[in-house]
TORPA-4810 file (N, C-alpha, C, O; in nm, 3 decimals):
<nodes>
NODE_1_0.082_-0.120_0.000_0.000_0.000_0.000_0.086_0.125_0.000_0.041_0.217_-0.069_X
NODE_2_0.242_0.157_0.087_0.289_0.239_0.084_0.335_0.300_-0.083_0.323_0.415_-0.126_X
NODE_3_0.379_0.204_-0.137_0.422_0.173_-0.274_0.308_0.213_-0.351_0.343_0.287_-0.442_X
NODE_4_0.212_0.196_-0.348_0.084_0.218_-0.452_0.090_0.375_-0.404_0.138_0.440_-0.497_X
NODE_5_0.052_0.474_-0.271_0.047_0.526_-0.283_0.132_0.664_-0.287_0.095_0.780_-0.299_X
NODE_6_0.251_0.611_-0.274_0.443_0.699_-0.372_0.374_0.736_-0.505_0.341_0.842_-0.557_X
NODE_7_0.364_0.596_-0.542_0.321_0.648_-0.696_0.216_0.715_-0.779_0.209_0.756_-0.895_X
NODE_8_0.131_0.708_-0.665_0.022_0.769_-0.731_0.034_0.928_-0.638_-0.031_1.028_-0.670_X
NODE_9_0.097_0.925_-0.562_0.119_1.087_-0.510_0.225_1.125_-0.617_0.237_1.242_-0.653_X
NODE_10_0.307_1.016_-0.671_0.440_1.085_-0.771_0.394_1.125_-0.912_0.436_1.224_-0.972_X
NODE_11_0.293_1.026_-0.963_0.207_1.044_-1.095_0.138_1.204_-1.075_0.139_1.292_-1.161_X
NODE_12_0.082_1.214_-0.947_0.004_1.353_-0.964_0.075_1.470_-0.964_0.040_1.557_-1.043_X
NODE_13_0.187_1.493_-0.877_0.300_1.644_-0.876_0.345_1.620_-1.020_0.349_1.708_-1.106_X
NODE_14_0.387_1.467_-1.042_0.466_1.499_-1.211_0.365_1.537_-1.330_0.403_1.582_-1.438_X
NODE_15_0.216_1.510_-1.292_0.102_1.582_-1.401_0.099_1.748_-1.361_0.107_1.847_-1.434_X
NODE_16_0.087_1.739_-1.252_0.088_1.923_-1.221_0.225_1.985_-1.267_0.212_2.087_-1.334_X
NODE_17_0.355_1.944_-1.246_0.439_2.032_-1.315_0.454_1.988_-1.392_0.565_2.028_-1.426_X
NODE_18_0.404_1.890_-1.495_0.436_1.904_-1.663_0.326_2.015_-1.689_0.336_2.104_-1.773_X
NODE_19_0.234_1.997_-1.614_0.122_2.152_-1.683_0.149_2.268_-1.676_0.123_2.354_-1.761_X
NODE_20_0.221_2.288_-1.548_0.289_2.406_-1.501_0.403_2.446_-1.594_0.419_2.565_-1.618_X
NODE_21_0.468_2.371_-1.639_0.557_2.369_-1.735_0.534_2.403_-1.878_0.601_2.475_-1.953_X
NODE_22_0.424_2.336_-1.900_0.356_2.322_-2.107_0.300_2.491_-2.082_0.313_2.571_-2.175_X
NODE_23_0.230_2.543_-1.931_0.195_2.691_-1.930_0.272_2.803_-1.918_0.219_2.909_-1.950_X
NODE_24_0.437_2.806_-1.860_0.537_2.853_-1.884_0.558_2.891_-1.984_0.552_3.011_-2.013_X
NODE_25_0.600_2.758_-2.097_0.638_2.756_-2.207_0.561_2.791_-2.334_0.616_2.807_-2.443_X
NODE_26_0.418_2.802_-2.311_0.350_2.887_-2.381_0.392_3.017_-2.378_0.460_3.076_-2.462_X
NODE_27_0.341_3.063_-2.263_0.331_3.199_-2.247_0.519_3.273_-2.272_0.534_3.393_-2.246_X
NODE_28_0.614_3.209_-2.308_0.761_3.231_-2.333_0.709_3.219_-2.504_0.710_3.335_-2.543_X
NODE_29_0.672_3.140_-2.602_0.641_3.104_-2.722_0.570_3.205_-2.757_0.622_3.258_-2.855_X
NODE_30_0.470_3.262_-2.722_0.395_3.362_-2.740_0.472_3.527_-2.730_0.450_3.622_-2.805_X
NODE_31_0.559_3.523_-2.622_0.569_3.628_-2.602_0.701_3.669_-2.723_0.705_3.780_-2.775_X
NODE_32_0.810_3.555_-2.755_0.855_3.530_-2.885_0.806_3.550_-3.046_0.869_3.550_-3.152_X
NODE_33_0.650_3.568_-3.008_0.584_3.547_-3.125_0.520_3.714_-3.159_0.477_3.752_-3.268_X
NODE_34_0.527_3.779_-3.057_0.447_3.876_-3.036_0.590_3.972_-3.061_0.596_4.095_-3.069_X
NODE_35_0.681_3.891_-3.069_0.856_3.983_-3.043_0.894_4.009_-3.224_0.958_4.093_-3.287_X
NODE_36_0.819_3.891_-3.258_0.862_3.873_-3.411_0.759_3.944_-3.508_0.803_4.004_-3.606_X
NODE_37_0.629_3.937_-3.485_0.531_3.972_-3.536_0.492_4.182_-3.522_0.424_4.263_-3.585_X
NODE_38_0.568_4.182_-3.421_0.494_4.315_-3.366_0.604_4.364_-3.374_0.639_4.369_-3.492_X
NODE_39_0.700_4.415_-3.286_0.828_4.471_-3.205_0.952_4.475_-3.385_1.019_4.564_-3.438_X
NODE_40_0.927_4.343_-3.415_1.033_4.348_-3.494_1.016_4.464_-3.630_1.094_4.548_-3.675_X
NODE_41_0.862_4.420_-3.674_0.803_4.476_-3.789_0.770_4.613_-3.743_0.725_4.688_-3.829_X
NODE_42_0.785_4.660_-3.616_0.771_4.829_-3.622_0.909_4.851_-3.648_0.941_4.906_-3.752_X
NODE_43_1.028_4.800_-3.532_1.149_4.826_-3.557_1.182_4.873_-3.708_1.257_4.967_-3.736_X
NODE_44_1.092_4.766_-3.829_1.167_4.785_-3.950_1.120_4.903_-3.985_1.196_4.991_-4.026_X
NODE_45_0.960_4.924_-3.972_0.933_5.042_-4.036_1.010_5.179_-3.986_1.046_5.274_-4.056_X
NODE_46_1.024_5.160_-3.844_1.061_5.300_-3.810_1.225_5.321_-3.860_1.264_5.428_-3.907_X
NODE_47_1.312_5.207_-3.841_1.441_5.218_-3.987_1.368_5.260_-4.117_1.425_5.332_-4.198_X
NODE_48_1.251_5.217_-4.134_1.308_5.278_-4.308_1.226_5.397_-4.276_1.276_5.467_-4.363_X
NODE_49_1.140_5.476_-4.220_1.070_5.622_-4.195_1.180_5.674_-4.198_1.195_5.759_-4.286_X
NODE_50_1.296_5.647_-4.108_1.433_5.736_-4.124_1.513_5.763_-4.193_1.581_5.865_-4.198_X
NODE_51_1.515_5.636_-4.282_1.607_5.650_-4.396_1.509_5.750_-4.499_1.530_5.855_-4.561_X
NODE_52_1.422_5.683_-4.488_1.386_5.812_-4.604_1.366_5.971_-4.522_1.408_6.058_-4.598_X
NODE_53_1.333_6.008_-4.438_1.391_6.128_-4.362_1.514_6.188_-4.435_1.527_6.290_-4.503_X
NODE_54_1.611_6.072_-4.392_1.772_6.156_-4.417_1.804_6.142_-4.584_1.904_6.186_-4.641_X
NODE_55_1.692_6.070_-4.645_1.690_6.144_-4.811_1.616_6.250_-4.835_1.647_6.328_-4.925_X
NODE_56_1.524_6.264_-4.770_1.427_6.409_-4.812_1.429_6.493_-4.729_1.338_6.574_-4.716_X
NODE_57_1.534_6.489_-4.657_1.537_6.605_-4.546_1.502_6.779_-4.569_1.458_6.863_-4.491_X
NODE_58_1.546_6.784_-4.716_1.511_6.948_-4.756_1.382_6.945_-4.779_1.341_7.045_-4.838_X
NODE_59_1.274_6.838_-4.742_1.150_6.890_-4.787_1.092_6.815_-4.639_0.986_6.752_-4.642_X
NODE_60_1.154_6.825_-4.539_1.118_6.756_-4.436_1.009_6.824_-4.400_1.001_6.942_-4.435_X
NODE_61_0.901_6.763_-4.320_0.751_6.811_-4.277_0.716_6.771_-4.190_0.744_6.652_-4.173_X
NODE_62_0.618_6.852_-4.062_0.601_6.844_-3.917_0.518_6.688_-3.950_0.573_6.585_-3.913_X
NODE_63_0.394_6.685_-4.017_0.332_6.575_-4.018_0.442_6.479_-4.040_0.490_6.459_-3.929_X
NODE_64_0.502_6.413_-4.125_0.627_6.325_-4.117_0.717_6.308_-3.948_0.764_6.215_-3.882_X
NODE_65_0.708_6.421_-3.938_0.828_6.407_-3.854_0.787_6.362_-3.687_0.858_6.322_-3.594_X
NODE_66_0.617_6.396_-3.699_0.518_6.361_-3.572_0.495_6.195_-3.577_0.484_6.110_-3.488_X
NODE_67_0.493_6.190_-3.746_0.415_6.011_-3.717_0.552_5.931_-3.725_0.530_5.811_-3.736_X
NODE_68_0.681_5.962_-3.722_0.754_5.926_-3.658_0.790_5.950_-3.508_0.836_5.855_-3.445_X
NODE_69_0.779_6.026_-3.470_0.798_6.015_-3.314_0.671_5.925_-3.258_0.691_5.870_-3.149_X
NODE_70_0.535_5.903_-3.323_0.463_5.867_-3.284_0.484_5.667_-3.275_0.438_5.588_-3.192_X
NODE_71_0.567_5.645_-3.392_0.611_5.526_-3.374_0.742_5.496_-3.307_0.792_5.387_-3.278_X
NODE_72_0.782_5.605_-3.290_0.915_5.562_-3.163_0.856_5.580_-3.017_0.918_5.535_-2.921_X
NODE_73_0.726_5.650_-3.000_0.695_5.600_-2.864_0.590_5.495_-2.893_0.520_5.480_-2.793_X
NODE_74_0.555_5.419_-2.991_0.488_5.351_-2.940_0.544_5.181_-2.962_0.487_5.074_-2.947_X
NODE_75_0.693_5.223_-3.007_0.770_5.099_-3.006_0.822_5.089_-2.894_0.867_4.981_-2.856_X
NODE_76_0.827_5.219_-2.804_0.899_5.229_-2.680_0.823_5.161_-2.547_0.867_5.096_-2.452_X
NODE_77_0.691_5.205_-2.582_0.575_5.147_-2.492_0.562_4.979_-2.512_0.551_4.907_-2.413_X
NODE_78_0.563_4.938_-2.618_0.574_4.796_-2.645_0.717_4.729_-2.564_0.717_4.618_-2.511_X
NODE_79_0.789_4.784_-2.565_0.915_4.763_-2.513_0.905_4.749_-2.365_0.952_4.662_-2.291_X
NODE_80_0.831_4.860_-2.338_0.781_4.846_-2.187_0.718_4.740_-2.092_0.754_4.712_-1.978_X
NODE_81_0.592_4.674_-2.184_0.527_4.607_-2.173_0.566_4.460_-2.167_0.524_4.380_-2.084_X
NODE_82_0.680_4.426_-2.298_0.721_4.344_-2.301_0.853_4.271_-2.152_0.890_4.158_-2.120_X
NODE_83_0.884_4.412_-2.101_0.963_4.383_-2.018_0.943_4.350_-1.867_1.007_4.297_-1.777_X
NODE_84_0.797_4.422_-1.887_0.694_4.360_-1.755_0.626_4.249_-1.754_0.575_4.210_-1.650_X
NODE_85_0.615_4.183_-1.864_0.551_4.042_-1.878_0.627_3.981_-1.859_0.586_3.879_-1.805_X
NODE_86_0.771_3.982_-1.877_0.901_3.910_-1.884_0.904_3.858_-1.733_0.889_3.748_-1.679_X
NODE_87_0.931_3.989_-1.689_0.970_4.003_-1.523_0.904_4.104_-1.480_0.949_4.215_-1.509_X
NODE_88_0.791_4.097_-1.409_0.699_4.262_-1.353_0.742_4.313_-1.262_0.802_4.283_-1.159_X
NODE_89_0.695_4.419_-1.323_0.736_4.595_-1.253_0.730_4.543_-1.067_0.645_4.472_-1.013_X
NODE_90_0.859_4.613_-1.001_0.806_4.603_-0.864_0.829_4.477_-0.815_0.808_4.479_-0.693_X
NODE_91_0.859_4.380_-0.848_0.847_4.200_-0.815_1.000_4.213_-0.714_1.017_4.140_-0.617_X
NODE_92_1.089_4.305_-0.754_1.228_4.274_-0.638_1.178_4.353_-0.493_1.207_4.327_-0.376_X
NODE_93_1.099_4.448_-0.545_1.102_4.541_-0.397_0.964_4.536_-0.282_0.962_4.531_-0.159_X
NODE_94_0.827_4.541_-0.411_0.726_4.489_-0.344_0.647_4.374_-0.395_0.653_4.363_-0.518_X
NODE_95_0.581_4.293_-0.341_0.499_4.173_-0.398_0.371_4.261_-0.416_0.335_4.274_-0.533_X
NODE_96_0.298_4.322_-0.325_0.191_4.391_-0.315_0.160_4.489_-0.420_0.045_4.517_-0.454_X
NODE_97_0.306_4.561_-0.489_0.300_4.649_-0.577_0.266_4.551_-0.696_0.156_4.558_-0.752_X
NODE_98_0.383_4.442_-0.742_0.351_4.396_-0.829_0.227_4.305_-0.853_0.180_4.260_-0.958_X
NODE_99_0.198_4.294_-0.759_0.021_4.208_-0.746_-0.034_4.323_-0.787_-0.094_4.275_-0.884_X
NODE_100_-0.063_4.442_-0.790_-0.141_4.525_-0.860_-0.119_4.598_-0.946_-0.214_4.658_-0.997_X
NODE_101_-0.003_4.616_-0.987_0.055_4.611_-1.157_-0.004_4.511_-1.252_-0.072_4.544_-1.349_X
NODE_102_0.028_4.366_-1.215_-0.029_4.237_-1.302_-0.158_4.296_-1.317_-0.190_4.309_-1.435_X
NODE_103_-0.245_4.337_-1.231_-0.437_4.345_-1.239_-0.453_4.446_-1.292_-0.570_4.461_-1.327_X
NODE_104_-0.375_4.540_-1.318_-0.409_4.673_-1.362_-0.441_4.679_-1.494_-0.517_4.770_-1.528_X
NODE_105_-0.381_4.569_-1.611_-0.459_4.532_-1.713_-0.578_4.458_-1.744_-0.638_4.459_-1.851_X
NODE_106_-0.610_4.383_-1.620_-0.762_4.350_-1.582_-0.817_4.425_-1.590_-0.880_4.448_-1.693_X
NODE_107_-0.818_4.472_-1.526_-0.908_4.588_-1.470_-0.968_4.687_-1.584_-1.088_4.701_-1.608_X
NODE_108_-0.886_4.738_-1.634_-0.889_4.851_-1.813_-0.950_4.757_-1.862_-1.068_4.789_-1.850_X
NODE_109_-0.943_4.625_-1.927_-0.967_4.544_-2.018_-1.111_4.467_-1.993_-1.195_4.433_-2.077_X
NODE_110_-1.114_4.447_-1.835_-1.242_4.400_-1.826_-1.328_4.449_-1.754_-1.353_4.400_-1.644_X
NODE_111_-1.375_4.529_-1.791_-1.516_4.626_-1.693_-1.638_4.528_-1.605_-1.707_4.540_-1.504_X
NODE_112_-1.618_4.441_-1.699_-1.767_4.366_-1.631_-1.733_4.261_-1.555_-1.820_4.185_-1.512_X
NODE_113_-1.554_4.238_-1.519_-1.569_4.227_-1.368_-1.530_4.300_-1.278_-1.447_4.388_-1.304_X
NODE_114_-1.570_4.287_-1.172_-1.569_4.354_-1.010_-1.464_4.326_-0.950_-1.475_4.212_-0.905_X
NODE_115_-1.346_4.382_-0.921_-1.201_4.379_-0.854_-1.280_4.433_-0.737_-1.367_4.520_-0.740_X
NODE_116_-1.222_4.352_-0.609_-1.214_4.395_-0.511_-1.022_4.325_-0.418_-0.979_4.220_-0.373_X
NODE_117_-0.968_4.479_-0.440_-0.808_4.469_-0.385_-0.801_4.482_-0.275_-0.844_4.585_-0.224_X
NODE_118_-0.741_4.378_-0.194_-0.694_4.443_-0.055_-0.499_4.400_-0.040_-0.456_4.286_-0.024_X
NODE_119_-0.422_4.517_-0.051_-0.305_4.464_-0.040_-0.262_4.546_0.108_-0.323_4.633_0.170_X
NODE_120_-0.150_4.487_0.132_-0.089_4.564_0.250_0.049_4.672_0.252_0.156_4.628_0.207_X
NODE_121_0.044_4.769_0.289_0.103_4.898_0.250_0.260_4.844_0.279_0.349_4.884_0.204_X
NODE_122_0.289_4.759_0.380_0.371_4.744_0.374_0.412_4.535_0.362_0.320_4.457_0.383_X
NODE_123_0.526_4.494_0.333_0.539_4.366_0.284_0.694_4.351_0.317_0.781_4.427_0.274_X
NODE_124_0.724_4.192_0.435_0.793_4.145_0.418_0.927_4.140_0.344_0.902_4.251_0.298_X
NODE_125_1.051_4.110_0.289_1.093_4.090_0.227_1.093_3.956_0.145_1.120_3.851_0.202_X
NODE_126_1.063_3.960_0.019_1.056_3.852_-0.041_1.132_3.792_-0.127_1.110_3.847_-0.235_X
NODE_127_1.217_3.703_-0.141_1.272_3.686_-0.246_1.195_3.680_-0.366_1.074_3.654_-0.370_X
NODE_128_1.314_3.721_-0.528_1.244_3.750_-0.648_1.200_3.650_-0.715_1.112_3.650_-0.801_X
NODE_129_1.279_3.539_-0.662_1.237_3.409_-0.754_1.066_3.293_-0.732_0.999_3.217_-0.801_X
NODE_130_1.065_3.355_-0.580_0.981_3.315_-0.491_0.848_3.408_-0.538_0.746_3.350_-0.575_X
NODE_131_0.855_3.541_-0.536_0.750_3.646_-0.546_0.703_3.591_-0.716_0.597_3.533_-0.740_X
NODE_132_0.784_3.616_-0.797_0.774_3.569_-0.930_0.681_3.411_-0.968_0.590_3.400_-1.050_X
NODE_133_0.726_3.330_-0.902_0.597_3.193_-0.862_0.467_3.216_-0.836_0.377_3.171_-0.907_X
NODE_134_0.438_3.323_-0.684_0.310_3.356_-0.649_0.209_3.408_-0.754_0.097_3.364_-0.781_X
NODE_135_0.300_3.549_-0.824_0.279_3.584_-0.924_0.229_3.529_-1.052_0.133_3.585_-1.105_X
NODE_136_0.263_3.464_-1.086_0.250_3.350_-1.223_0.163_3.280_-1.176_0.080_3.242_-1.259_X
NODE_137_0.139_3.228_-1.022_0.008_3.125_-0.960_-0.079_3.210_-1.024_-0.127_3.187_-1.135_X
NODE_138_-0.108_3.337_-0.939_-0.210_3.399_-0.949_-0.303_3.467_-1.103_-0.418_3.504_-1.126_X
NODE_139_-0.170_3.453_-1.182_-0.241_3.520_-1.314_-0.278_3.376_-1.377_-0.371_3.377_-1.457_X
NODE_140_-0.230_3.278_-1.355_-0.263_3.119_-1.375_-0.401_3.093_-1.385_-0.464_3.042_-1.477_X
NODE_141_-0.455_3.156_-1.229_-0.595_3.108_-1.153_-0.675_3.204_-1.192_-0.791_3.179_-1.161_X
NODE_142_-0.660_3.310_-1.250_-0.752_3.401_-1.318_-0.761_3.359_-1.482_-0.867_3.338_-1.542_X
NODE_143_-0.653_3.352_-1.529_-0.665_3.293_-1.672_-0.767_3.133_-1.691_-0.818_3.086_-1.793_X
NODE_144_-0.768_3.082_-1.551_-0.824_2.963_-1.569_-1.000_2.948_-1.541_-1.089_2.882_-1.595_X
NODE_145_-0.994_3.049_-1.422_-1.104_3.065_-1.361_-1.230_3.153_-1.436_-1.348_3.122_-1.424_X
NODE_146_-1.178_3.273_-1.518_-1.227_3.384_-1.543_-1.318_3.346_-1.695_-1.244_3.350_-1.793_X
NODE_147_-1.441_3.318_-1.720_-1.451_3.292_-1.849_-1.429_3.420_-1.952_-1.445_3.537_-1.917_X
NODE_148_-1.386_3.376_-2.094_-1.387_3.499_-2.202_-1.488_3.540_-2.230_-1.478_3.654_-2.273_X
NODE_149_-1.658_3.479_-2.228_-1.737_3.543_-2.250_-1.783_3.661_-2.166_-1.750_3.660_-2.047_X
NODE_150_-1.855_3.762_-2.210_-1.873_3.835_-2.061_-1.993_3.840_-1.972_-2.103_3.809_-2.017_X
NODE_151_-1.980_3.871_-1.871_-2.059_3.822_-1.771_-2.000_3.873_-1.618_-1.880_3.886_-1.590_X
NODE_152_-2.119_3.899_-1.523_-2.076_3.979_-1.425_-2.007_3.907_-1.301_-2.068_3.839_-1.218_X
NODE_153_-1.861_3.934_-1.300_-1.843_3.823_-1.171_-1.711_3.893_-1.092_-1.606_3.938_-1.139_X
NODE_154_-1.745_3.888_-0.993_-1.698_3.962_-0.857_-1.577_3.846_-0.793_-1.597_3.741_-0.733_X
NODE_155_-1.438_3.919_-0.837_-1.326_3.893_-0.754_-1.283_3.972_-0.628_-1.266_4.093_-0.616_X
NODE_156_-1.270_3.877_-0.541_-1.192_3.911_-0.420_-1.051_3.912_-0.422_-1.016_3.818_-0.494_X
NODE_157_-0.927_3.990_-0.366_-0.832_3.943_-0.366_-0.746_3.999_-0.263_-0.725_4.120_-0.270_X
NODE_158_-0.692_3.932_-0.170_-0.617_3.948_-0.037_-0.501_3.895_0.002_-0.483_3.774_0.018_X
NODE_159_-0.385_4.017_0.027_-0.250_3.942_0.034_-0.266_3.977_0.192_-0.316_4.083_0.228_X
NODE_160_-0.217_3.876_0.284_-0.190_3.932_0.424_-0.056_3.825_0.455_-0.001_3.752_0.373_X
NODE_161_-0.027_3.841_0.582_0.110_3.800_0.670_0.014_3.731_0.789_-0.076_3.790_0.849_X
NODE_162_0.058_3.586_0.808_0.001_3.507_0.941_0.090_3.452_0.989_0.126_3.348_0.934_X
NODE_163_0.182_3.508_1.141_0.275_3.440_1.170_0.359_3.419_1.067_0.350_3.308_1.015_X
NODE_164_0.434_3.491_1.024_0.560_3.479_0.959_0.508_3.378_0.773_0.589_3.333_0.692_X
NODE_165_0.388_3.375_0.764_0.337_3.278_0.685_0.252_3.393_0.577_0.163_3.467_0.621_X
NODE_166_0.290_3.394_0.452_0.235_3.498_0.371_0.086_3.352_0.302_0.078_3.229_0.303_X
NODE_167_-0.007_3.477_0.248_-0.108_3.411_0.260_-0.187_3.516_0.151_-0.221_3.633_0.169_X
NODE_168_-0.206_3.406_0.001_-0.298_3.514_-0.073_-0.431_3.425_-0.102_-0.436_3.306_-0.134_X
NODE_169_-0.541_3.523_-0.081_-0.654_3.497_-0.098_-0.737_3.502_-0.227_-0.730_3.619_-0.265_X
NODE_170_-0.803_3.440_-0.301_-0.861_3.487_-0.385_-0.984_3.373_-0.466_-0.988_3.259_-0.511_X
NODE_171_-1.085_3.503_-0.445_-1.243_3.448_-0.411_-1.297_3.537_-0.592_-1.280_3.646_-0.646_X
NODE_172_-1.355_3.428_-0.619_-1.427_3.450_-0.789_-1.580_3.384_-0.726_-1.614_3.285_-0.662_X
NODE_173_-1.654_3.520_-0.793_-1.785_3.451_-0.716_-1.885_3.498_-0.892_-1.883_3.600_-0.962_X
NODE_174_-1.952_3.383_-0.904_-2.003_3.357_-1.023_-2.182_3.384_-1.069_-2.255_3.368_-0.971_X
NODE_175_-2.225_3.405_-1.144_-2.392_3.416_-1.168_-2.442_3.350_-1.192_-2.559_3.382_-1.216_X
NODE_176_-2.408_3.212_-1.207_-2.497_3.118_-1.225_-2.441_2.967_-1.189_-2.325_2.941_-1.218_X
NODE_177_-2.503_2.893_-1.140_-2.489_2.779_-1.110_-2.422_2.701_-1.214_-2.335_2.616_-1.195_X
NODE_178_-2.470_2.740_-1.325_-2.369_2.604_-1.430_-2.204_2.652_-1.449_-2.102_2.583_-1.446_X
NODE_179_-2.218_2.772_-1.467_-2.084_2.872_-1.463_-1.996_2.812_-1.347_-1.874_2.794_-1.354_X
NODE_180_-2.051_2.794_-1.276_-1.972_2.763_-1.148_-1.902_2.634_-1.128_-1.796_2.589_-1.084_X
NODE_181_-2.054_2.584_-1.199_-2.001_2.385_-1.204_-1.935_2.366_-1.240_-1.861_2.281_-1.191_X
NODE_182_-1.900_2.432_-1.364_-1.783_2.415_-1.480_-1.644_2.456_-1.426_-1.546_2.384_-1.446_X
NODE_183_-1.637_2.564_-1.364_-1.499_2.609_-1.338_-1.454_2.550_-1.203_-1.336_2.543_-1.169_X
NODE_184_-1.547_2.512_-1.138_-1.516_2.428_-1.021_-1.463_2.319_-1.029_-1.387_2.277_-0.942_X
NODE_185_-1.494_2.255_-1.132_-1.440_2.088_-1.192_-1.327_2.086_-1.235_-1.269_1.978_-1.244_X
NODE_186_-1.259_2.209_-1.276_-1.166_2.180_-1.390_-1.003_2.137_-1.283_-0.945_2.180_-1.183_X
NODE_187_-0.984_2.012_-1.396_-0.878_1.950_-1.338_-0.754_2.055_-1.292_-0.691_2.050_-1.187_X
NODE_188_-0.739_2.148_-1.398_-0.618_2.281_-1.425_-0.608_2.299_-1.239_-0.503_2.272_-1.181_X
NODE_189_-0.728_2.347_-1.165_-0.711_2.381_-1.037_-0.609_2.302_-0.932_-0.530_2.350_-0.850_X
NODE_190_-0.638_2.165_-0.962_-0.552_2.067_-0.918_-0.420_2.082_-0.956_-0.334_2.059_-0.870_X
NODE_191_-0.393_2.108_-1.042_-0.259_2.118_-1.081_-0.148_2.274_-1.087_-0.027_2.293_-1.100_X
NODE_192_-0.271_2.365_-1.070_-0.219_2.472_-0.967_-0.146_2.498_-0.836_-0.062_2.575_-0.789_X
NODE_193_-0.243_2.366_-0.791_-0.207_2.383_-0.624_-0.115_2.290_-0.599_-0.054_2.293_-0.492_X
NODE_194_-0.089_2.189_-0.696_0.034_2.086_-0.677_0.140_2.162_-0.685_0.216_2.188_-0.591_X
NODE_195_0.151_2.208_-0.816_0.254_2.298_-0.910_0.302_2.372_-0.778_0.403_2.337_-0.717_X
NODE_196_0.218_2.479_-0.740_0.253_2.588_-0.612_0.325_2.535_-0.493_0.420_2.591_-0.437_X
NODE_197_0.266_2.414_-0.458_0.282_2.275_-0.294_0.463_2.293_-0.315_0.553_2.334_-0.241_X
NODE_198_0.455_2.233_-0.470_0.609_2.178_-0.496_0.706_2.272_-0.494_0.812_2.234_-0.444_X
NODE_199_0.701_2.399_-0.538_0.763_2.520_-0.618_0.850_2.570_-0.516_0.973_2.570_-0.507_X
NODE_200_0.701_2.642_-0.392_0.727_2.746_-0.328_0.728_2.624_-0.174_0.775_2.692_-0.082_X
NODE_201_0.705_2.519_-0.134_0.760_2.408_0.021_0.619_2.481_0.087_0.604_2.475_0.209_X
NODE_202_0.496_2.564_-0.015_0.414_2.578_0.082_0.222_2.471_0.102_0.189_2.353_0.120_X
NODE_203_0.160_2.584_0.089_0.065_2.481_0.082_-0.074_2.604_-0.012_-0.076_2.727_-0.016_X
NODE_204_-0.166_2.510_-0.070_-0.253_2.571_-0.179_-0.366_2.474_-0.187_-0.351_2.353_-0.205_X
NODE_205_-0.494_2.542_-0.170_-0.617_2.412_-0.175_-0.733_2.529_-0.233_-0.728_2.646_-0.196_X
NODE_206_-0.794_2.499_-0.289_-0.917_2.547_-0.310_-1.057_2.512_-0.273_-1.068_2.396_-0.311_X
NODE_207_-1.196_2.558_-0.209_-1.268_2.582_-0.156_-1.423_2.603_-0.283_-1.444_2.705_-0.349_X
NODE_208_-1.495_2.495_-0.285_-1.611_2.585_-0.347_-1.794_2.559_-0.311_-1.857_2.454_-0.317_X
NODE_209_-1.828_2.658_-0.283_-1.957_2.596_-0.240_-2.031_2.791_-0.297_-1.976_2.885_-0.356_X
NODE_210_-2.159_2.773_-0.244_-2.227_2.874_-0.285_-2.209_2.985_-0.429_-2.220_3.107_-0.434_X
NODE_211_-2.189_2.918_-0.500_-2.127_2.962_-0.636_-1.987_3.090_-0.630_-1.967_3.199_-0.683_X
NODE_212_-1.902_2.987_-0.517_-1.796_3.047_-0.527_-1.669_2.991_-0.500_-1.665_2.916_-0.403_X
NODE_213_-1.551_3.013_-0.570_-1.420_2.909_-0.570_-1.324_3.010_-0.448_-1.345_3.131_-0.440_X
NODE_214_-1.277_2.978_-0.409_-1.194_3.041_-0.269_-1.081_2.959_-0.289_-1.097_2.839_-0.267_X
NODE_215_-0.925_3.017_-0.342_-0.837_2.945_-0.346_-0.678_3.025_-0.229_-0.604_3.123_-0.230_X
NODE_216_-0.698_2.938_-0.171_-0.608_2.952_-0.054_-0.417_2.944_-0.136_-0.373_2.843_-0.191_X
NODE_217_-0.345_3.064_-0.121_-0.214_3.053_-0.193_-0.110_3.023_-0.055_-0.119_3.132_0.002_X
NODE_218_-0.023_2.943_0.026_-0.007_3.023_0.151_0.198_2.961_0.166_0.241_2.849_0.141_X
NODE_219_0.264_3.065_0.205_0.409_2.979_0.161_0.525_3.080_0.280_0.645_3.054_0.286_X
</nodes>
């Protein structure tokens, strides 16, 4: 019996971090893809806007010379963006900051749900490699939890300190009963909280009853 159940506790962490892993490695593939497709092909245009600049310079013109600056800041802003997805803003100094950096494109992007933030003004010291895990949990469990269609649904989200034990909260509460069934089932959750168990030496379970998922982060 000890033997049966090694392996079947070893079968389940090695399904959660191969998922944890295949979701890494997406989101690295993508962001490669978005490097080649986007970033690269402004880069070219705004080389050749210039070159032709420094051929027609005697007939140079404010309009020209605006919708170029207009694509050097907005290759600059891409640049930005790209370097916060990489590694986010704030992740060495505060966790709390960068927990609400990550949402701050929620938030713009999705009106029709309900953020409710509670962070704490001040935070521990955390290591970056460690904060960077929590981080990636958490945009994990929203990417998983959150459907694309739209629809009105009210997140909770709470970082606090218990006894030396950091502890993030976060409650998705849903409109309808089938909505709920569905995201409640999904295997992905399981393999969140393995993924997290293993990563960070802490502990992660999720909670659902009254059409609402409550997932405990705690390390």
């Amino acid at each position: 019996m000890t033997i049966v159940r090694f392996l079947t506790s070893y079968h389940r962490i090695q399904q959660a971090l191969q998922w944890w892993s295949s979701r890494q490695s997406m989101r690295l593939f993508l962001e490669a893809e978005k490097i080649r497709e986007d970033l690269l092909q402004e880069s070219f245009t705004i080389r050749r806007s210039l070159d032709l600049l420094a051929r027609d310079n005697v007939n140079l013109s404010i309009n020209r010379t605006q919708e170029c600056l207009k694509q050097v800041d907005n290759f600059h802003h891409s640049l930005v963006e790209l370097s916060d997805r990489l590694f986010p803003a704030y992740l060495q100094d505060s966790l709390p900051l960068a927990i609400e950096c990550l949402l701050e494109p929620w938030l713009v992007s999705n009106p029709h749900l309900y953020f409710h933030i509670n962070m704490p003004t001040c935070w521990r010291h955390e290591s970056a490699d460690r904060s960077l895990i929590v981080l990636r949990a958490l945009e994990e469990l929203l990417i998983i939890t959150l459907p694309e269609v739209l629809m009105p649904i009210s997140i909770y989200i709470n970082l606090e300190e218990r006894k030396n034990i950091g502890e993030l909260i976060v409650q998705i509460i849903y409109p309808d009963t089938s909505t709920f069934i569905f995201y409640s089932s999904l295997p992905e959750l399981n393999y969140l909280c393995e993924s997290f168990q293993f990563l960070t030496s802490g502990k992660c379970f999720c909670r659902s009853q009254n059409l609402t998922i409550a997932c405990y982060l705690c390390w």
